[in-house]
C-alpha positions as CSV (number, residue, x, y, z in Angstrom):
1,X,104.4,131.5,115.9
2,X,102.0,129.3,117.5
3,X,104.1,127.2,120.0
4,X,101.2,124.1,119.8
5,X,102.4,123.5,116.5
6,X,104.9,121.8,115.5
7,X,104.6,123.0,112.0
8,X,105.0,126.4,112.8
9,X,102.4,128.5,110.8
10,X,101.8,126.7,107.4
11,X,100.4,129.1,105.7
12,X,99.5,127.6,102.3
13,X,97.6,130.8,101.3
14,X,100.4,133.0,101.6
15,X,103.6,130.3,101.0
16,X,106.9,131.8,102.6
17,X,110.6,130.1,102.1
18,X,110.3,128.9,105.9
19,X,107.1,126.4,105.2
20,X,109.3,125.2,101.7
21,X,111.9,124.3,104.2
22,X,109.1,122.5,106.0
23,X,108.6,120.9,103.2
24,X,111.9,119.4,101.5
25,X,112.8,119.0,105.5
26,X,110.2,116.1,105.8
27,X,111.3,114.6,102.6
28,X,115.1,114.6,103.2
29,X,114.4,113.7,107.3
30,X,112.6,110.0,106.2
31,X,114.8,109.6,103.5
32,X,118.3,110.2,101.7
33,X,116.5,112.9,99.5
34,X,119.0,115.0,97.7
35,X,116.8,118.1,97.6
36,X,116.7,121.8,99.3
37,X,115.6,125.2,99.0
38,X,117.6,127.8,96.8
39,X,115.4,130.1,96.7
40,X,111.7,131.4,96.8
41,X,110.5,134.7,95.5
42,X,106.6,135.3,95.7
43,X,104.4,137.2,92.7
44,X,104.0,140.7,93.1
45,X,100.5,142.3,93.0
46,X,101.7,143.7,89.6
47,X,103.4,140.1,88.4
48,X,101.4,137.6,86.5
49,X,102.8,134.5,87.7
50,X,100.2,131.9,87.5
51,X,100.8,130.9,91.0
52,X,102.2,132.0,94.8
53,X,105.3,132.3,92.8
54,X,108.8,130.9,91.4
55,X,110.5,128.3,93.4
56,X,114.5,127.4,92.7
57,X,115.4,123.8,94.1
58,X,118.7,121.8,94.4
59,X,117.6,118.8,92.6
60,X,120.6,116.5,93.2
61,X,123.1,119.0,92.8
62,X,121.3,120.7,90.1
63,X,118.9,123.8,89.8
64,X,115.8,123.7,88.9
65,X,113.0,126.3,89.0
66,X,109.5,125.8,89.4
67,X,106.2,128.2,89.1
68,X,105.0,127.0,92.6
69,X,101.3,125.8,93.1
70,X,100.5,125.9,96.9
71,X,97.8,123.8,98.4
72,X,96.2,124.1,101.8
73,X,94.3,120.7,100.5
74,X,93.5,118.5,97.5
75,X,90.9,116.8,97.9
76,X,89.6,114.9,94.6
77,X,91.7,113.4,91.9
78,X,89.1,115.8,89.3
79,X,91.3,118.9,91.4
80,X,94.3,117.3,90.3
81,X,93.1,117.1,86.8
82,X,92.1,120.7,86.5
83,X,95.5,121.9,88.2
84,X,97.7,120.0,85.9
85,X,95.4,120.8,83.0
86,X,95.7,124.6,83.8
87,X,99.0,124.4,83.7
88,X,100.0,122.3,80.8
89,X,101.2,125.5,79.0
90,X,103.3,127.1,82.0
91,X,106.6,128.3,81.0
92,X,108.4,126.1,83.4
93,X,106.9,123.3,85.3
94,X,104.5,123.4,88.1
95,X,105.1,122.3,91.7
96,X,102.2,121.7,94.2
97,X,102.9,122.2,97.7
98,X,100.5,120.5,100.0
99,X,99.6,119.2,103.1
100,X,99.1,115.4,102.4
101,X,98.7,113.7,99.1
102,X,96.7,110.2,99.9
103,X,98.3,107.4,97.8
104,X,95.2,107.5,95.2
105,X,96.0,111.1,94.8
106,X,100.0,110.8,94.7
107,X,99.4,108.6,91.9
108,X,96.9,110.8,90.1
109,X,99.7,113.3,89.8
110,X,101.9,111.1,88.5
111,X,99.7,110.1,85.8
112,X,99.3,114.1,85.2
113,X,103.0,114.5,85.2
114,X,101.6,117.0,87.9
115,X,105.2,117.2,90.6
116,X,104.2,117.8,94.3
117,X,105.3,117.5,97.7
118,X,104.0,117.1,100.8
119,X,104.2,117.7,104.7
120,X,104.4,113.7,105.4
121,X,107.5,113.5,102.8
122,X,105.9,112.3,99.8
123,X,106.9,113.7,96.7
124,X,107.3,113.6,92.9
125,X,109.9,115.6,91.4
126,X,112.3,115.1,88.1
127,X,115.1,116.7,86.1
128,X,117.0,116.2,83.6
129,X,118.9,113.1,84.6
130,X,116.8,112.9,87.8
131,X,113.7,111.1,89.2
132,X,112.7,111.7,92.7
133,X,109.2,109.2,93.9
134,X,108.3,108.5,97.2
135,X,104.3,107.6,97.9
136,X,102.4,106.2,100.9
137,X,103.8,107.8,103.6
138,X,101.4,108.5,105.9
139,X,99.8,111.7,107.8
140,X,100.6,112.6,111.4
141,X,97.5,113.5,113.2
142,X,98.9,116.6,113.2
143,X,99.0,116.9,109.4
144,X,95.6,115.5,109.1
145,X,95.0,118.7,111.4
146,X,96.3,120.9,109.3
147,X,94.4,119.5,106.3
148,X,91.1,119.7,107.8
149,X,89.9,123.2,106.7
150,X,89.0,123.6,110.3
151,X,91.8,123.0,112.1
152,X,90.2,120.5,114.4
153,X,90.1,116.6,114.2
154,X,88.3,115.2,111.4
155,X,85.0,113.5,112.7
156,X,85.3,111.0,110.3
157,X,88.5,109.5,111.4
158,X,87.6,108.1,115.3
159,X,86.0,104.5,115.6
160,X,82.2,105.0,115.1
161,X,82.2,107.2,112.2
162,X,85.1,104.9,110.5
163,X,81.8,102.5,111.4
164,X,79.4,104.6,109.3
165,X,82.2,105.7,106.6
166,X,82.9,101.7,106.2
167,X,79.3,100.8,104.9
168,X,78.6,103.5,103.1
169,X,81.9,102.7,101.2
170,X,80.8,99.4,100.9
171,X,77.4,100.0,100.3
172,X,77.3,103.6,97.9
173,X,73.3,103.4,97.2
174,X,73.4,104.1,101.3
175,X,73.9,107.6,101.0
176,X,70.9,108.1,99.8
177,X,68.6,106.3,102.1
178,X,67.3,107.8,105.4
179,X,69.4,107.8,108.4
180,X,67.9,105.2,110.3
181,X,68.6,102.8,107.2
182,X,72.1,103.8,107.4
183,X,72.5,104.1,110.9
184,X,71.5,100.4,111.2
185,X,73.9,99.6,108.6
186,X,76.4,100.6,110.5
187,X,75.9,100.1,114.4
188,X,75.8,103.6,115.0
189,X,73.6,106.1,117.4
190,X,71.5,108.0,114.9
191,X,72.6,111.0,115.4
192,X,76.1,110.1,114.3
193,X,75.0,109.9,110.8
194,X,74.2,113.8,110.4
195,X,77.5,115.1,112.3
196,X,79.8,112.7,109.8
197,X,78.0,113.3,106.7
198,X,78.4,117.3,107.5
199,X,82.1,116.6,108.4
200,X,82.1,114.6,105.1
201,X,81.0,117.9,103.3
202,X,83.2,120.1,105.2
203,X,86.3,118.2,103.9
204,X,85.7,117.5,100.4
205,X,84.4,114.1,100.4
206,X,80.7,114.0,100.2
207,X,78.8,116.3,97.7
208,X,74.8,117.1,97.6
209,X,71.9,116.9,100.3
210,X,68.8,115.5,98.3
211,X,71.4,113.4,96.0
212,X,74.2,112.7,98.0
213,X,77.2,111.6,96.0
214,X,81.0,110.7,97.4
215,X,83.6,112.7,95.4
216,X,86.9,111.0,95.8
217,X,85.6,107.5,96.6
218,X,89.4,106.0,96.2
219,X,91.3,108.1,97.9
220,X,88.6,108.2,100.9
221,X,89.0,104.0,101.0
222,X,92.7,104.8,101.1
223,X,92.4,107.2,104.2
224,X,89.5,104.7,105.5
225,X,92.8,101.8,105.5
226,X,94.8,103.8,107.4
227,X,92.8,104.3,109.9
228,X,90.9,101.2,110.5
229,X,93.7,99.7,112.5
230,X,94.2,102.4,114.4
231,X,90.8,104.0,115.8
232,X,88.4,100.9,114.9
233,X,90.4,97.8,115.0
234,X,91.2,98.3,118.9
235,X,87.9,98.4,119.9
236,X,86.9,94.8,117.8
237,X,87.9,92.6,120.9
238,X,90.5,90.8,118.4
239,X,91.4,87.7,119.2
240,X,94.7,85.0,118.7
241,X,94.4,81.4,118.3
242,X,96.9,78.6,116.9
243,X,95.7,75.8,114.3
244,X,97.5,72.7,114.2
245,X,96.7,72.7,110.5
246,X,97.7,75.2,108.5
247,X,95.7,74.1,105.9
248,X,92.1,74.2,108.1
249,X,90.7,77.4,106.5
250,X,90.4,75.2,103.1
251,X,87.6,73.1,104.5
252,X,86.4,74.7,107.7
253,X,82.5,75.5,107.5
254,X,81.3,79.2,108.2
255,X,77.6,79.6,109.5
256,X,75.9,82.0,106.9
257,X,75.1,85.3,108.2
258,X,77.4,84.7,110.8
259,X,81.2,84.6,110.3
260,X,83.3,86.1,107.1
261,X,86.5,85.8,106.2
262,X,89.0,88.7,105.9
263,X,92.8,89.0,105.2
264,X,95.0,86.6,103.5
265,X,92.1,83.8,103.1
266,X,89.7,86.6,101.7
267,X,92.4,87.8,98.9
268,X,92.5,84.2,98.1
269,X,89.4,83.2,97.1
270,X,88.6,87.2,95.4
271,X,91.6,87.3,93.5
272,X,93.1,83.5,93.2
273,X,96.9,85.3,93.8
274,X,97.5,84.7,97.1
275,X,98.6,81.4,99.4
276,X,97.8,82.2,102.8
277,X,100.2,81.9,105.9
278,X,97.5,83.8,108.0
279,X,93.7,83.9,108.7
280,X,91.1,86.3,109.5
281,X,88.1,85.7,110.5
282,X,85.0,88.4,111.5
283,X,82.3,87.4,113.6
284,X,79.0,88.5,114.6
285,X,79.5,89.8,118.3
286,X,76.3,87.6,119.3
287,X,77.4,84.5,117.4
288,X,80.9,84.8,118.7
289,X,81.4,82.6,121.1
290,X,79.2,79.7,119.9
291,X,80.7,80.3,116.4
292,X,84.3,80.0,118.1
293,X,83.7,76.8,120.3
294,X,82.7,74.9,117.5
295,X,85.6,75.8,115.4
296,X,87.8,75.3,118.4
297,X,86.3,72.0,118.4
298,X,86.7,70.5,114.9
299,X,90.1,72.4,113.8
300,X,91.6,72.2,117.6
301,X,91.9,76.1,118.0
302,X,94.1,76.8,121.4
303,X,94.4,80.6,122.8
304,X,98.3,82.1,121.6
305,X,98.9,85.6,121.1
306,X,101.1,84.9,118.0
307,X,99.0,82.5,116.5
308,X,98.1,83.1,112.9
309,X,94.2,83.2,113.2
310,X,92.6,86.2,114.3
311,X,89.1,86.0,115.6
312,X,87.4,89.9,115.1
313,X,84.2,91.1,115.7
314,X,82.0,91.9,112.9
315,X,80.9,95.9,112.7
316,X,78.6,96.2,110.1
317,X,75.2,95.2,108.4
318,X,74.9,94.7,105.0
319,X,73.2,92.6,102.2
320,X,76.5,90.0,101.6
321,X,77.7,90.6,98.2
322,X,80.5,87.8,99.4
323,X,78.0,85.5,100.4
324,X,78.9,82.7,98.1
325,X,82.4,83.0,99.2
326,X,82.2,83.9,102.6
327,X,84.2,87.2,102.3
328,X,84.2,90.2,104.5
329,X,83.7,93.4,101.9
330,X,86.4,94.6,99.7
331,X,87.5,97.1,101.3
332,X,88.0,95.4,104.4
333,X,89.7,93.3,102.8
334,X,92.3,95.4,101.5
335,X,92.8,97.2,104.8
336,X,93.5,93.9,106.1
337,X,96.7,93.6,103.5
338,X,97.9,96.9,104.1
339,X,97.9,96.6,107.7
340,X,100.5,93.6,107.7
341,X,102.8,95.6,106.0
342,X,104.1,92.2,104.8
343,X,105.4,92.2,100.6
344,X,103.3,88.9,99.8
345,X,100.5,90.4,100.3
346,X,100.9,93.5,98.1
347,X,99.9,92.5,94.8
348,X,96.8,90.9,96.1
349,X,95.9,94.4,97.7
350,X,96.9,95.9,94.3
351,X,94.6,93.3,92.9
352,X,91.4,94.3,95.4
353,X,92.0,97.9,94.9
354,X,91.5,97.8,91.5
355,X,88.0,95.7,91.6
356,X,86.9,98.4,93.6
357,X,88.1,101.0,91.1
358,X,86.8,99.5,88.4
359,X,83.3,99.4,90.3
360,X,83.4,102.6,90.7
361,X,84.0,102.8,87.0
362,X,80.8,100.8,86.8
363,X,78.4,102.4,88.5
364,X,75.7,104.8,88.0
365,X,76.7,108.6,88.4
């Protein structure tokens, strides 16, 4: 056993009772889950069991048995397809065991009927009588660790690649340009763009070298709003300011090209669902400080650390598809919601997430 890890060996090639433990251990730890191990009892070289083998769990109080479907990583909703296609037929129902299911693809297996768990203690699982669903918990860096198929860090996930991964998100027809174009997009050295588009390869993400194409483009913004506010946000220089109106944002006047609304005030005017308490605002780094004395001066801005305005530096360079309305991208956006963990602001995210889908939906393969 390797002592570093706190997971022990996880061995999804070669699944063993302990790592199913592992498993319904992380459910049951972050939540009242009624579930546990009965029994596991892997194929046989001479068996033909579709998968690692059959799995018995205490549902509730009741047994149910399972032709388990282990998973080092899943990395594209079309992977989730094809699982729960190739076992539509199985004799009793299939259960992937996983790493870490992203929300996108949590909910991909539900709409598969596909039942999974995972090492962050999301899961889907139903009997007779029973209906277990818990989504969006997220991944330790640890599990992210152990879903990288290297078993180091994922390049992608620290502050100047989330820079890079953030435009060409935004941006898709980037992919395909040269690096310079796209290092410019994104305030990056150029020769971060090589190292993050291999590391973008390397975990499933990014498919192609002459036409380079994302594969999971949901679930990728999903892992993108997780981590935004915890390797990139930091190093924005974010400030706090009080308004004496809450009202201000309604009629304050952003210099083109140089300020953008995020958050609560961007869900508002791209959706229409949402009354903001809050404000976000992202500023060019060289227009910051002029752009913040004169909105200090007409909507009487003062310095507080729990104010409800956030001044942010803006990280990226791209032809403003919000222009008219002054908004930060989509996606941005969203992680903005999801970030204040606060319930008003859910269906608005929900709302932003699925303009984004349906762009995908929209564009050229």
């Amino acid at each position: 056993m390797n002592d570093n890890d706190p997971y022990g060996l996880p061995d999804f090639d070669r699944p063993t009772e302990a790592l199913l433990n592992q498993l319904t251990s992380a459910a049951t730890r972050r939540g009242r889950i009624p579930l546990g191990v009965i029994g596991f009892r892997p194929a046989g070289q001479s068996e033909s069991l579709a998968e690692e083998g059959t799995l018995t769990l205490d549902v509730n109080g009741a047994a149910r048995q399972y032709t388990l479907a282990a998973r080092g990583r899943i990395r594209s909703r079309a992977e989730v397809a094809a699982l729960a296609a190739k076992h539509r037929a199985a004799a009793s129902p299939v259960l992937l065991a996983t790493t870490y299911l992203t929300l996108a693809l949590a909910d991909e297996c539900v709409e598969h009927d596909l039942q999974f768990i995972d090492l962050a203690g999301n899961l889907y699982v139903h009997a007779p009588g029973q209906y277990m669903l818990v989504t969006g918990r997220p991944a330790s860096p640890e599990i992210r660790r152990l879903a990288s198929r290297s078993g180091k860090p994922a390049i992608s996930a620290s502050a100047s690649p989330l820079r890079m991964t953030f435009v060409l998100l935004s941006a898709p027809a980037l992919l395909n340009r040269p690096y310079r174009e796209i290092a410019a997009a994104a305030g990056v050295a150029l020769g971060t763009v090589g190292s993050v588009l291999d590391d973008l390869r390397e975990r499933g993400l990014l498919a192609g070298t002459d036409d380079r194409r994302l594969l999971d483009p949901a679930a990728f913004r999903e892992e993108w709003a997780i981590n935004y506010p915890l390797r990139l946000l930091p190093k924005l220089n974010v400030q706090r300011f009080a308004v004496g109106d809450p009202s201000w944002w309604e009629h304050a006047e952003l210099p083109a090209g140089q300020a953008w609304w995020g958050g609560e005030v961007a869900a508002a005017k791209l959706t229409g669902q949402l009354r903001p308490a809050a404000q976000t605002l992202y500023v060019e780094p060289s227009a910051r400080a002029t752009v913040t004395m004169a909105l200090a001066k007409r909507h009487r801005l003062r310095a507080d650390p729990a104010g409800p305005l956030e001044i942010i530096d803006a990280f990226w360079h791209l032809d403003e598809a919000g222009a008219e309305k002054g908004t930060a991208p989509p996606l941005l956006v969203y992680a903005d919601l999801q970030r204040t963990r606060e319930p008003r602001n859910a269906e608005a995210a929900v709302l932003i997430r699925n303009q984004m889908e349906q762009a995908d939906d929209s564009s050229p393969s």
